[in-house]
C-alpha positions as CSV (number, residue, x, y, z in Angstrom):
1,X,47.8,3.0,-41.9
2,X,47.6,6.8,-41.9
3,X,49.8,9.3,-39.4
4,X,46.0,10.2,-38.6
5,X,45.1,7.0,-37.3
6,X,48.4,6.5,-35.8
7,X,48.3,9.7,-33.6
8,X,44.6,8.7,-32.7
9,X,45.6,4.8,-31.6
10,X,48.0,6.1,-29.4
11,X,46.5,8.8,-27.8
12,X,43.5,5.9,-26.9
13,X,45.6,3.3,-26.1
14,X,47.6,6.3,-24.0
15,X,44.6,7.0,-22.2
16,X,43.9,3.5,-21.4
17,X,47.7,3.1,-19.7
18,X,46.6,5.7,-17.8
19,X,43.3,4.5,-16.4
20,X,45.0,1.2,-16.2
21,X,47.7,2.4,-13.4
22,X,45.4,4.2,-11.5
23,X,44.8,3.1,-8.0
24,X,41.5,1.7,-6.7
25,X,38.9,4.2,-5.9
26,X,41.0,6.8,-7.1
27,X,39.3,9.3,-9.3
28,X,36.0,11.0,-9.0
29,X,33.4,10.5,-6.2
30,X,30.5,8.1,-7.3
31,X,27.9,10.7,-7.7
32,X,24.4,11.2,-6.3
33,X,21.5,9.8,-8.7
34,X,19.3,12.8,-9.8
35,X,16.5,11.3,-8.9
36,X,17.7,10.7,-5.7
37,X,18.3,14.6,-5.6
38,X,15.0,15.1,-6.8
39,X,13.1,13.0,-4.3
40,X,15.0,15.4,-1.5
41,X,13.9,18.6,-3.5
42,X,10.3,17.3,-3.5
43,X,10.5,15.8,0.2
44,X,11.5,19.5,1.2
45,X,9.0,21.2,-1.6
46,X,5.9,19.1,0.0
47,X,7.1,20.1,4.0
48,X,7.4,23.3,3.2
49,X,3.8,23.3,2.0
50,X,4.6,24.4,-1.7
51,X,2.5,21.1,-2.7
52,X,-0.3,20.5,-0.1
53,X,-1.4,17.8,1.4
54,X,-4.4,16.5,-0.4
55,X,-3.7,18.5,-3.8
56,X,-2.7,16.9,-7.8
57,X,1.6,16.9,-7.6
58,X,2.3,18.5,-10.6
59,X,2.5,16.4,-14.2
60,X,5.8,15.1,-14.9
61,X,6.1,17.0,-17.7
62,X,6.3,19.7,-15.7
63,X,8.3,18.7,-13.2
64,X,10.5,17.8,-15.3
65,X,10.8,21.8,-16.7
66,X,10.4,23.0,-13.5
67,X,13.5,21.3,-11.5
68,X,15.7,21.0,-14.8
69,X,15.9,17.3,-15.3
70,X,14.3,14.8,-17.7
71,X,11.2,12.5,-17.3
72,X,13.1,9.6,-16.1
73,X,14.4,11.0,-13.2
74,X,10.7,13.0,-12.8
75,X,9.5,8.8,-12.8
76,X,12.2,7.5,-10.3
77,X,11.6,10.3,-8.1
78,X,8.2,9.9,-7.6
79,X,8.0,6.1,-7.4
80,X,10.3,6.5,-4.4
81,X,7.7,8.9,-2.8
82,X,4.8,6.7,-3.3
83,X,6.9,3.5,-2.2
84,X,7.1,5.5,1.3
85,X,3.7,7.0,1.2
86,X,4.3,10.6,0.5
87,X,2.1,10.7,-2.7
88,X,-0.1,8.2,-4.7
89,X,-1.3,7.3,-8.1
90,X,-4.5,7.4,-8.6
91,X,-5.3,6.4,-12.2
92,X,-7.6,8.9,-13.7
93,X,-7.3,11.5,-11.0
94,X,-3.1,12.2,-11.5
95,X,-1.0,12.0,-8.3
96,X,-2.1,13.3,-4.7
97,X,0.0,14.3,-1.7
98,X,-0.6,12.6,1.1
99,X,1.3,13.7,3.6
100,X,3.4,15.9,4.6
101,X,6.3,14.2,6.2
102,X,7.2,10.4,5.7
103,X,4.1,8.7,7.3
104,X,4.7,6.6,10.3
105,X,3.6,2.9,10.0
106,X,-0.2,2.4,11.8
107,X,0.2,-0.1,14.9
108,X,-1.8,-2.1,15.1
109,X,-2.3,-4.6,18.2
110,X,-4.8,-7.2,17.5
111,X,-4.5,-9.8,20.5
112,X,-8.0,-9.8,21.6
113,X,-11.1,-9.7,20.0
114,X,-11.3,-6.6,21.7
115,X,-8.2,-5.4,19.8
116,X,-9.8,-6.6,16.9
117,X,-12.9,-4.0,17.0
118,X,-10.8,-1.2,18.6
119,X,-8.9,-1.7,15.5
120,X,-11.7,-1.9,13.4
121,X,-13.6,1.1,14.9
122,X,-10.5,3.0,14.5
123,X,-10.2,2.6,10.6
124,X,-12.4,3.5,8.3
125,X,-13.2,2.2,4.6
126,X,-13.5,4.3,1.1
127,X,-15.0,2.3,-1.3
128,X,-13.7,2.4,-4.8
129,X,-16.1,-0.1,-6.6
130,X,-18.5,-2.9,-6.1
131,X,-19.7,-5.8,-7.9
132,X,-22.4,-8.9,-7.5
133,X,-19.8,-12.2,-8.1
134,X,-20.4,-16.0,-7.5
135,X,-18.2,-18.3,-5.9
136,X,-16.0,-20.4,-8.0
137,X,-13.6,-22.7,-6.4
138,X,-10.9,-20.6,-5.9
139,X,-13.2,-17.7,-4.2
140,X,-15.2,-20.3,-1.9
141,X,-11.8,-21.5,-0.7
142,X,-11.1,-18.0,0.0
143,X,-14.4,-17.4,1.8
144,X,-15.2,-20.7,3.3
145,X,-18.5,-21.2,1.3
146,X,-19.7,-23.5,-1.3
147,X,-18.7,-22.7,-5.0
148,X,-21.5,-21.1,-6.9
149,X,-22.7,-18.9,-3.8
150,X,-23.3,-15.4,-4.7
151,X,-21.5,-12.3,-3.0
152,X,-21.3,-8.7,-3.0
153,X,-17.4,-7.6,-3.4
154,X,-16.7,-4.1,-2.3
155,X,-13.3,-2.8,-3.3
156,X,-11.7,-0.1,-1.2
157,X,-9.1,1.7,0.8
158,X,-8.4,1.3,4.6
159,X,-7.6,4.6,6.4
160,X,-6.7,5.4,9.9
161,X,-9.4,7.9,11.1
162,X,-8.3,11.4,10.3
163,X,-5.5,10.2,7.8
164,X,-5.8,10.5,3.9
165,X,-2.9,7.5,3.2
166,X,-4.5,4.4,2.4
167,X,-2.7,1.7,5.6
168,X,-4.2,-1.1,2.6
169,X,-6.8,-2.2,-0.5
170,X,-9.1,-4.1,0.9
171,X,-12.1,-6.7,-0.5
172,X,-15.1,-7.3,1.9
173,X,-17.1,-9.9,0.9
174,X,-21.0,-10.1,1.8
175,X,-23.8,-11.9,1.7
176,X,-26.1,-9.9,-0.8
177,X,-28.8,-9.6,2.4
178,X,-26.2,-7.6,3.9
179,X,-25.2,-5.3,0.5
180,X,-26.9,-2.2,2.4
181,X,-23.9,-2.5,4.5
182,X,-22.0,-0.1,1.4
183,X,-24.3,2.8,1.8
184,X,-23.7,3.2,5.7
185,X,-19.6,3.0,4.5
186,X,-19.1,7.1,4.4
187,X,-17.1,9.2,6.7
188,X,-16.1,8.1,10.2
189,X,-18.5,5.0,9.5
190,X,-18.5,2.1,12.5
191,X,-17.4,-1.2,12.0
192,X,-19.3,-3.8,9.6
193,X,-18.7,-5.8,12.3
194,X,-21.4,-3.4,14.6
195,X,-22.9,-3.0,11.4
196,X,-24.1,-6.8,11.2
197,X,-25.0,-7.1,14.7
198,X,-27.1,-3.4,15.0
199,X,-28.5,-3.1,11.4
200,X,-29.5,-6.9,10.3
201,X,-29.6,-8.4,14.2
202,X,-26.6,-11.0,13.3
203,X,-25.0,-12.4,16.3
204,X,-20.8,-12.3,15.4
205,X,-19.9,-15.7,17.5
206,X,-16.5,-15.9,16.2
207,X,-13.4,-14.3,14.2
208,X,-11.7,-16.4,12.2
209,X,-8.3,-14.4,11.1
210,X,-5.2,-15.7,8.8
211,X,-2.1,-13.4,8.2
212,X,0.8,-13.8,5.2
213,X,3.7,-12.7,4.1
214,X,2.8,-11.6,0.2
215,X,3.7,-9.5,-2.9
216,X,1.7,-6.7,-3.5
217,X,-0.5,-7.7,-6.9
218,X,0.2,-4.9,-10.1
219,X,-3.5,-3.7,-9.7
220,X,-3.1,-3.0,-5.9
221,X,-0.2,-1.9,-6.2
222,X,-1.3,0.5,-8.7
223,X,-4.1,2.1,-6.8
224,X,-2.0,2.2,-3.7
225,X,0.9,3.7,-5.2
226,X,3.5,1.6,-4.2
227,X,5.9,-0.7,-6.6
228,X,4.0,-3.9,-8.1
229,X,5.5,-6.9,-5.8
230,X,7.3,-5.0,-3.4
231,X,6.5,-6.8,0.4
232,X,3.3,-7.3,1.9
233,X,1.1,-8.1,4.5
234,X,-2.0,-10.1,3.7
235,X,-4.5,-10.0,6.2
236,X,-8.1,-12.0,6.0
237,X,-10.8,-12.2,8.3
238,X,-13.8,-13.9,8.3
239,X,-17.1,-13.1,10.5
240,X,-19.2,-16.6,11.4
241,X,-22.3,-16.4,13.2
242,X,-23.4,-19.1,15.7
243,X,-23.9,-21.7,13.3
244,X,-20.5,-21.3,12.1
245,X,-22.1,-19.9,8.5
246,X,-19.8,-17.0,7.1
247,X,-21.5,-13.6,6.8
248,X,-18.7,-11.6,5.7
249,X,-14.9,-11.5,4.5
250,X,-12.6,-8.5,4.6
251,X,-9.4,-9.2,2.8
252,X,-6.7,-6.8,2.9
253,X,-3.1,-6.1,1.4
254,X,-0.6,-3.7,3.7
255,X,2.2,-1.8,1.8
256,X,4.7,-3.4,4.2
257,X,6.3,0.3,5.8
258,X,2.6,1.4,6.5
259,X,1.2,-0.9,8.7
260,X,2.8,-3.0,11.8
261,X,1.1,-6.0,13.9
262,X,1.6,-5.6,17.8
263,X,0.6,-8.7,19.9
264,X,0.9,-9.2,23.8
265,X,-0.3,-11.9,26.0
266,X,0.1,-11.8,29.1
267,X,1.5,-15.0,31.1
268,X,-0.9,-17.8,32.5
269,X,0.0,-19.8,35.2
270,X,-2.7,-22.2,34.7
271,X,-1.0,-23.6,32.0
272,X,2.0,-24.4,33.6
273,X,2.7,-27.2,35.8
């Protein structure tokens, strides 16, 4: 063995008595992730105003020159501000700011059928895409129809009124007599519930609602900006007439930190002995 090799060997197996004896925790602080320190820099850089609300966020390229730090931490940063619903990814279009502070959940408190349309009149819909389908087996178990029915699905977003974050991505399902329904779906539209009953004289008898804990899907996820299979909150409803026929569906996914359920009932004594 060479004097080299010798002087080398010891001065690593020097070093390694010497990390060896020190004491737990001693030693440098654990660091901040740059990505972490660029999501602060952009938090600030978007309430400042320096990126608008409603305006492209810069390519990550250029992010990436502009705060000094590599693509990665350009990609990390950003997913963390879509997971909270600063910005979104909108394929095609690039990134948009959404707001300028971290959005507040929208409440929602659906205890009534009355709750139900406030709540509906309160949101509106932006349609993304729509398509003519027929039932199969799994889709008439999801509407409550026979397979091999024919539907109109609308793909959108859900907004509060006056709010440019998407609360979910929604499919409404409906009868193709009611497909006229998508044209009257623009600005601060009313419900499709009022829609039914003013436009095509359809009497709504009954709601029928089911709520679930879920897994955002990758292609919702995706167009809401948020991480595929982070928590959600699935949300159908289905519209029956007095026959108990269904004439429409609205299903909906909520990015779990934008929307929150409120119910209250008040007590009955009725129903106590």
């Amino acid at each position: 063995m060479s004097t080299a090799a010798s002087q080398s060997d010891l001065a690593v197996a020097a070093g390694e008595s010497r990390v060896s004896r020190r004491r737990p925790g001693a030693g440098k602080a654990v660091r901040e992730p740059r990505y972490a320190k660029l999501r602060e820099s952009l938090v600030k850089d978007i309430a400042s105003g320096k990126y608008q609300v409603g305006s492209l966020l810069p390519p990550e390229f250029q992010l990436a020159e502009t705060y000094g730090v590599s693509r990665h931490t350009v990609r990390e940063a950003t997913r963390k501000l879509a997971d909270i619903g600063l910005i979104s990814r909108r394929p095609g279009i690039g990134t948009v700011v959404c707001a300028q502070h971290d959005p507040q959940p929208y409440v929602a408190g659906l205890g009534t059928v009355k709750d139900l349309f406030d709540y509906t009149n309160a949101t509106r819909l932006e349609v993304l895409n729509r398509r003519a389908v027929k039932a199969n087996k799994a889709l008439a178990g999801l509407l409550g129809c026979t397979v091999g029915e024919s539907w109109v699905e609308l793909m959108a977003f859900r907004h509060a009124i006056g709010q440019n974050l998407p609360i979910s991505y929604t499919r409404v399902y409906l009868r193709p007599e009611f497909e006229g329904i998508e044209k009257q779906l623009r600005g601060n539209h009313i419900s499709i519930y009022a829609m039914l009953e003013r436009h095509f004289h359809q009497r709504i008898e009954a709601v029928r609602q089911e709520i679930e804990a879920a897994l955002m899907p990758a292609d919702a996820a995706r167009l809401l900006g948020v991480s595929a299979r982070s928590a959600a909150l699935a949300m159908r409803r289905a519209y029956l007439d007095p026959s108990g026929r269904v004439l429409g569906v609205s299903d909906n996914l909520y990015p779990a930190d934008r929307f929150r359920l409120v119910t209250h009932w008040n007590r009955d004594d009725t129903q106590f002995g």
